[in-house]
N, C-alpha and C positions, 0 to 999 in steps of 0.2 A: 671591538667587533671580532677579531681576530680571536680573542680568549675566550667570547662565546664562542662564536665557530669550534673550538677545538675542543672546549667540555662538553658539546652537544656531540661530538664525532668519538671521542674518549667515551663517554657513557653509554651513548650505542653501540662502542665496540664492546665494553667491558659486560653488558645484557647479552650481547651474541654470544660471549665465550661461556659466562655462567649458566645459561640456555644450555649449551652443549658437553659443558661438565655436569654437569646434574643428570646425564643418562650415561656414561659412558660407563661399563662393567670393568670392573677391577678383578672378579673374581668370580670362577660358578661352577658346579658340580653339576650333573645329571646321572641322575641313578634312579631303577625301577616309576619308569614314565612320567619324572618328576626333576623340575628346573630351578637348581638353588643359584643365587646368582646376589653379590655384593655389589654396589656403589658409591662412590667419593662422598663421605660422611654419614650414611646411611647405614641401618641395619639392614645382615642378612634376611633375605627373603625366599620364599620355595612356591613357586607354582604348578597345577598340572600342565604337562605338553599340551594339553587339550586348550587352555587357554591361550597359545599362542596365534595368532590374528593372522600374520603373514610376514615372512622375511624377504627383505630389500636387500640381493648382493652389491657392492660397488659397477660401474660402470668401468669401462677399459681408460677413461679417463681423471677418474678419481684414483683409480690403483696407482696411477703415478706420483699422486700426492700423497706423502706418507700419513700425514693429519687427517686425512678423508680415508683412507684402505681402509676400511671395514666393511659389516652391516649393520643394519638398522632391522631389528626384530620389536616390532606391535604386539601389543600384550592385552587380552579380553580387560575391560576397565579404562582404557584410555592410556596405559602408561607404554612409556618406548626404550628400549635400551640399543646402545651402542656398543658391538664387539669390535676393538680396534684389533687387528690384525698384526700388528706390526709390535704392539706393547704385551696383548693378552694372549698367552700359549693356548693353542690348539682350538684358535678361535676361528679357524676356518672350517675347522671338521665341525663343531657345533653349527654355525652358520648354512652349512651345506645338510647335514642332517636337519636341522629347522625347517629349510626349504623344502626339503623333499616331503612333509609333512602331508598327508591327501588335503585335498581342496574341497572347501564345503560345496551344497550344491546352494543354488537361488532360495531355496527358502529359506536358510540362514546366512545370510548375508551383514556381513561383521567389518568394523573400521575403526578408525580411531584418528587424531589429530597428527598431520607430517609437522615433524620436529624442527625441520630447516624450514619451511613452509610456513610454521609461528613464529620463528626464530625471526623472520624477515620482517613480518607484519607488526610482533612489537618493535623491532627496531625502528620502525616506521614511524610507529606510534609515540614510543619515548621518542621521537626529534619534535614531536606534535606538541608532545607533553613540557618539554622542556620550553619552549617556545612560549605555550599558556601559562606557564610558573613565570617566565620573565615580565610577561604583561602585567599578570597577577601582585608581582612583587610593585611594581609599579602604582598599580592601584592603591595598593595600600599605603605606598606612602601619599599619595596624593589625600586620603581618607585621614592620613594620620595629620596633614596640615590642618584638611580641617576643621579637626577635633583639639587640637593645640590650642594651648588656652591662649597663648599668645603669638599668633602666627604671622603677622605682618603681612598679612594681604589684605585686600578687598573683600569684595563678599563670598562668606565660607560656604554658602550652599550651591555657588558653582561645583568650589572644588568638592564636595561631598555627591553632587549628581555625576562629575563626572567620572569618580572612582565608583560609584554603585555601579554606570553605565560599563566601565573596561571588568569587573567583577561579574556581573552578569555574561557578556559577552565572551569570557572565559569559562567559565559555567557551562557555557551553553557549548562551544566548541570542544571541551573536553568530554562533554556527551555525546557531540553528534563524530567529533574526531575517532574517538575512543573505549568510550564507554558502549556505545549501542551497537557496536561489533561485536562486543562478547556477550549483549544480554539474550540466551536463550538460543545461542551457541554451542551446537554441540560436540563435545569432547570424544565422547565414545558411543557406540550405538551395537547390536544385534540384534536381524529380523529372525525369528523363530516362528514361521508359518506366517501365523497373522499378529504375532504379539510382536511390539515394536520395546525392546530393553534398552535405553540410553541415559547417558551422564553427559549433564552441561556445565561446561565451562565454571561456572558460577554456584554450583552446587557437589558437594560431597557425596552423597549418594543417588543410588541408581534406581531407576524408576519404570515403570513398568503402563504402557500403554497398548488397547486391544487396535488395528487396524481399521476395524467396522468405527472408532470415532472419530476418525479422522473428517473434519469438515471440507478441506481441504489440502490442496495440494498445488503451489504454485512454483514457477522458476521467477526471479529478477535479475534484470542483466543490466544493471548498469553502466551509463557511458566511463570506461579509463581504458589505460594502457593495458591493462591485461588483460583483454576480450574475456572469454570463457573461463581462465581463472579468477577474473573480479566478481565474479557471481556468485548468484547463492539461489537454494531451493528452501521456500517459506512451506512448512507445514501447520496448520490450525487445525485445531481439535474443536470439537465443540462444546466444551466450557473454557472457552477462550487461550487457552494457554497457544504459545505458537515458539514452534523450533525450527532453528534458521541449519542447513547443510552448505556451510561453502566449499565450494567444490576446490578452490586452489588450496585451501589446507587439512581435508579431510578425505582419510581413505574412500573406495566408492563412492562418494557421495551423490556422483549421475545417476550411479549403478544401483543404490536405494533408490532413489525419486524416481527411478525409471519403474521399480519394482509395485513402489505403493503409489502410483499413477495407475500402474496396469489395475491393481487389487480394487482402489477406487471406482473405477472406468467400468469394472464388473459388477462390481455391486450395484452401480447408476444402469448397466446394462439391463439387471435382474429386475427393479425396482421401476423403470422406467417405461413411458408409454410406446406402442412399437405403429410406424405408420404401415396404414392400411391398403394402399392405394401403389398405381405401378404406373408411372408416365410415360406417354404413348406421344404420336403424329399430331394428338388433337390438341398438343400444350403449346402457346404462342411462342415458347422460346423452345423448342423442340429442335429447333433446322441448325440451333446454334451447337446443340449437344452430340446431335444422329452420324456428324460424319465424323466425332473423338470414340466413338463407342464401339467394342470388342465384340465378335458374333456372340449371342445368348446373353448379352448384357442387359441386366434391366434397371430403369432408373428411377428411386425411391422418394427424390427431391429435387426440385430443380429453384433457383433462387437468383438473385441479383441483388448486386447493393444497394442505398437508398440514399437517394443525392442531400436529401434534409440531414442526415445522420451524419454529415462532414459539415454542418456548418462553423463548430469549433474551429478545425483547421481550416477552412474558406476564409472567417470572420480575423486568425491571428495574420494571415496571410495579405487583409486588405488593412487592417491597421497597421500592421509594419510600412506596406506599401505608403502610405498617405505621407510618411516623413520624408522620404528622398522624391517623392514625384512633389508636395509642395517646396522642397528647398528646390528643385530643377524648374517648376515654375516660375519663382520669384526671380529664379537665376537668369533665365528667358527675359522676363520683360524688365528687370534689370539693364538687360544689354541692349535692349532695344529701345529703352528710355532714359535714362539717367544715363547711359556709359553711350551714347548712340554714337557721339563725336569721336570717342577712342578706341580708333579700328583694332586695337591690342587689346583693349580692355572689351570690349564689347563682344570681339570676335572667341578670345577665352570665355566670357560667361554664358554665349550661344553655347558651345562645345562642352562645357560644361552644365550646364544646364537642360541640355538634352538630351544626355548620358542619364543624369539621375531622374528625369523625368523621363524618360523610357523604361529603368528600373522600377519606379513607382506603379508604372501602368503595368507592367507585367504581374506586380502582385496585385492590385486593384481590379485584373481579371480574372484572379482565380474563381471566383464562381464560374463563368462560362467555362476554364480551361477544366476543372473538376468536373462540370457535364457532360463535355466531349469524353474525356475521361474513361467516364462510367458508362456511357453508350456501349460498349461492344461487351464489357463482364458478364460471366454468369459463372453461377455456381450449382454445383450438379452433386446427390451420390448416389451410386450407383450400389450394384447388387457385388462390385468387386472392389470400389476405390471412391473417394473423393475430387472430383475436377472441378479446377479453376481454371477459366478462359479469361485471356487478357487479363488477370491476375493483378496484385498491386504489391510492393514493397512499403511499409510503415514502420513507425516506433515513436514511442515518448520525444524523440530528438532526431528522429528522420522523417524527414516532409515525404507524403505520400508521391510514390513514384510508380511506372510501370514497369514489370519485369522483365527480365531478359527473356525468360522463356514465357511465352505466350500460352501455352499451354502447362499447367503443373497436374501431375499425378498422384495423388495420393493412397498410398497400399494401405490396407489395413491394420499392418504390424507400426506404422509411423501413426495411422490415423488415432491407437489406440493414447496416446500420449497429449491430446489434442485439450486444449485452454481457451476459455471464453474471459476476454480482456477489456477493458475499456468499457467498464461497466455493462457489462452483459452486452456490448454493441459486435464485437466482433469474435470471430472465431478463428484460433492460431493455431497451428498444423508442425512451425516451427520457425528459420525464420535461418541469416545471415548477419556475419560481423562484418560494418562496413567501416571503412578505413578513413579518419578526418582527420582536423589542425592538429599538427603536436605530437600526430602520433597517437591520437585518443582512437577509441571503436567505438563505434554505436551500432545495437542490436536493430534489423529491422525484421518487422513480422512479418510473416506469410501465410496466406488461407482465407478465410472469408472477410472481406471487409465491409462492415455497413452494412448485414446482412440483412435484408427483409425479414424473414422469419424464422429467427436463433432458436426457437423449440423445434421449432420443424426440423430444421439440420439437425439439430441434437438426436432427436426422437431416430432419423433416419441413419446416423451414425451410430449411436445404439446396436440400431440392426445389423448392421454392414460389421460392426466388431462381435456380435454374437455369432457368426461364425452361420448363419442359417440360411440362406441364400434363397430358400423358399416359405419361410416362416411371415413375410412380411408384403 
């Protein structure tokens, strides 16, 4: 165990270092707006200035480390080099002249993969990999008994299901560990107006898509330790293709998704139907809206959630329940019948027993606790913002709760960013990392929950992001 342990800590360390030689500049010239620059076993190479992406000086805490004193300059194409400071002459004034380079504006908006930032995630991944080669190795001899013409066991189609079963189950973990990280992954990317130019991971050349085909445009935040750097932004096109943006290893990647969310959001603007109608004193939930509202505010939808549209979470919430409230029942007349003579035994399976049958009945109510719930919500938008009353916190892995703030505001510039989740049921505005076991984060959303009528809020957010205040 011990020899594993240390080839699996050995080979991850020996990926980190090779990661980090494989950029590091040996050599480089600039002359007439143009960057020749050598590294560790590689031919010289010349680029224009123009293709330079963005330089990363060290921090006040790296300068102390001599192995870290440099920068890190990104290069148009996905590629990164490393000026060490301390080995390579007059690698500061290059580094300093790099940075001072002008800054594009939002319309090209340009990045590429941080080198420490993959450097981590295969390390990660090779402890993954090595782990499913050890199974793997495994299987196969279990395959190899029994395929053996003479192998002295019992019956050989055990041992051959259950080397198929540890082979598949490596398979699949090496894809879902590893493999499906980098499919469709992007290495390098530039927005040029509305043309989106990137290279993925898994592809040599660069390719060239228009903005107008983007079908969509989504964020995933999955539950780990790294809240907002464990994430990533799904892009679809529509002829299927779909490109992932994670954010903890790729330059801008908020800062695209935030970009072609907006361009999206305008286009569904222009394209889209705009409501008609202006809600007044004569609407039943009006007295809920009238005393949040700003003088000359007018209000273009007003909505509520729909108590049927939570019965997924009602229904997980009364079958988890039914386990602990029948073990606290049987625990109950246990004690009162079989144990009744043994004031020690009978007295613990009361007290136990009506612990877990209290837990039982709390989730066995959630449909009543879910309709009190929803009684006071409404959802509104307005001629200047989006408002949620008595509001709810949600996510894939956080049970619907209420929010601290009672009242949520939503401006325009936030509303423009806005995602319909959970199969066209809800509408998300944005949301919090909330803190659980271990150490993990779980994303909860905020904005419309259960909305009655998801066109209608669309249709009226449309409007309130078109910028027209009397168009509608």
């Amino acid at each position: 165990m011990v020899a594993g342990f240390s080839l699996l800590t050995g080979s991850a360390n020996a990926l980190w270092i090779l990661l980090s030689l494989a950029t590091i500049v040996t050599s480089f010239r600039l002359k007439d707006g143009e960057l020749t620059f050598g590294r560790l076993g590689r031919r010289t190479r010349t680029v224009p200035l123009t293709d330079v992406v963005s330089t990363s000086l060290p921090t006040p805490q790296k300068q102390r480390l001599k192995a870290w004193n440099g920068a890190t300059v990104w290069l148009r194409g996905g590629y990164t080099l490393f000026l060490s400071f301390s080995v390579l002459d007059n690698a500061r004034v290059l580094a300093t002249f790099l940075s001072e380079l002008p800054v594009r504006s939002n319309d090209n908006i340009e990045g590429s993969l941080v080198r420490s930032a993959v450097a981590s995630t295969m390390v990660a991944q090779a402890l993954v990999t090595c782990l499913l080669i050890a199974i793997g190795t495994v299987a196969l001899l279990i395959l190899g008994v029994a395929f053996h013409p003479n192998p002295g066991v019992g019956d050989r189609r055990l041992f051959l299901a259950l080397g198929c079963v540890l082979l598949s189950l490596c398979a699949i973990g090496f894809y879902f560990g590893v493999l499906r990280y980098w499919i469709g992954c992007v290495r390098w990317y530039r927005l040029d107006g509305r043309v989106l130019h990137y290279r993925t991971v898994l592809s040599s050349s660069i390719s060239q898509r228009f903005v107008d085909e983007l079908d969509s445009v989504a964020s995933h935040r999955p539950t780990s330790q790294q809240a907002e750097a464990g994430s990533w932004r799904l892009l679809r096109f529509r002829d299927g293709e779909q490109l992932k943006l994670h954010v903890g290893i790729l330059q801008n990647a908020s800062t695209l998704y935030e970009e072609l969310k907006a361009l999206k959001t305008r286009n569904r603007i222009a394209k889209g139907r705009r409501p008609s109608s202006i809600f007044g004193s004569d609407h039943p939930m009006w007295q809920a809206i009238q005393p949040h509202l700003e003088e000359g505010e007018q209000v273009w939808w007003i909505g509520r959630p729909v108590y049927k549209k939570l019965w997924n979470e009602m229904a997980a919430e009364v079958v988890f329940g039914l386990i602990p409230g029948t073990i606290g029942l049987l625990a109950v007349i246990a004690g009162t019948t079989v144990f009744a003579r043994r004031m020690d035994a009978s007295l613990t399976l009361l007290v136990v027993g009506a612990f877990f049958t209290l837990i039982g009945f709390w989730c066995v109510s959630a449909p009543y606790r879910y309709r009190r719930m929803l009684q006071d919500t409404v959802y509104a938008v307005t001629s200047r913002r989006a408002l949620v009353i008595a509001g709810f916190t949600w996510g894939p892995q956080v049970a619907v709760d209420k929010t601290t703030d009672r009242i949520q505001s939503i401006t325009a510039d936030k509303a423009m960013y806005y995602e319909v989740v959970g199969r066209g049921r809800d509408v998300v505005f944005g949301g919090e990392w909330r803190k659980g076991r271990k150490g993990r984060n779980y994303w909860g959303h905020h904005g419309f929950l259960a909305v009655d009528d998801r066109q209608g809020a669309e249709a009226a957010l449309q409007c309130l992001l078109s910028s027209d205040e009397t168009g509608c």
